[in-house]
C-alpha positions in Angstrom: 90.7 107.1 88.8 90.3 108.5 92.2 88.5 106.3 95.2 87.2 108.7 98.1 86.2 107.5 101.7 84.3 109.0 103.6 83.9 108.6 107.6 80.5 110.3 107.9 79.3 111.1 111.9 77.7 108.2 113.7 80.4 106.0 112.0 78.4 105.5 108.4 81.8 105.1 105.8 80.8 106.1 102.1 82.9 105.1 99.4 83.3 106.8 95.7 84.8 105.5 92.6 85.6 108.7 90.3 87.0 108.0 86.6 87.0 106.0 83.5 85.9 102.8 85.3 83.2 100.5 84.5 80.2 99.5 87.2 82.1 96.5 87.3 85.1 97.7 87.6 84.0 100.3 90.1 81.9 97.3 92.4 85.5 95.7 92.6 87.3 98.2 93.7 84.8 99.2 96.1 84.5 96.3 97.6 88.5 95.9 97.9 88.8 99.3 100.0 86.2 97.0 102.5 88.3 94.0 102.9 91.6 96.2 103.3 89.6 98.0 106.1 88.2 94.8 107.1 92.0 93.4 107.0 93.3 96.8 109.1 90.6 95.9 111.7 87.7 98.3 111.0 84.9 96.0 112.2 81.6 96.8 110.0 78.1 96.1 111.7 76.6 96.4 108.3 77.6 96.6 104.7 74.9 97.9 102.4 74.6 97.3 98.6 76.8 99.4 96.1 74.7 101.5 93.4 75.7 103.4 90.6 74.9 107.1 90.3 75.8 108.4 86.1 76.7 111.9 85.9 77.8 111.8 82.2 79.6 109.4 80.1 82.9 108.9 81.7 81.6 109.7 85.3 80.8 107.0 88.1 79.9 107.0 91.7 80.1 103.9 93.4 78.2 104.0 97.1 79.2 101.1 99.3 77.1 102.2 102.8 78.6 100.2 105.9 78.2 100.9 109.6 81.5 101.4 111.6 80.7 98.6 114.8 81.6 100.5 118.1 
């Protein structure tokens, strides 16, 4: 599994979940890297829905789209 974060300009953070994960499993994990940011005191203003984008069988991107407050 790899888990990529992206700091994107204008302070948008993307989040991909790579691997042999389910949805589920990816939605978790997503949503973990947010509360250890949250918990290292990245403030979000926003903190949009996570989707799943299929790119074969064992393949998963997980999107969580949040707002960096500044």
């Amino acid at each position: 599994m790899e888990i990529k974060v992206f700091v994107l300009p204008g302070g948008k953070v993307q989040i991909f979940v790579d691997g042999q994960v389910s949805f589920e499993q990816a939605q978790q994990i997503t949503k973990a890297v947010i509360a250890q940011l949250q918990a290292g005191g990245v403030e979000f203003s926003e903190i949009g829905t996570v989707e799943q984008h299929k790119d074969g069988a064992s393949h998963v991107h997980i999107t969580g789209g949040v707002h960096v407050q500044h």
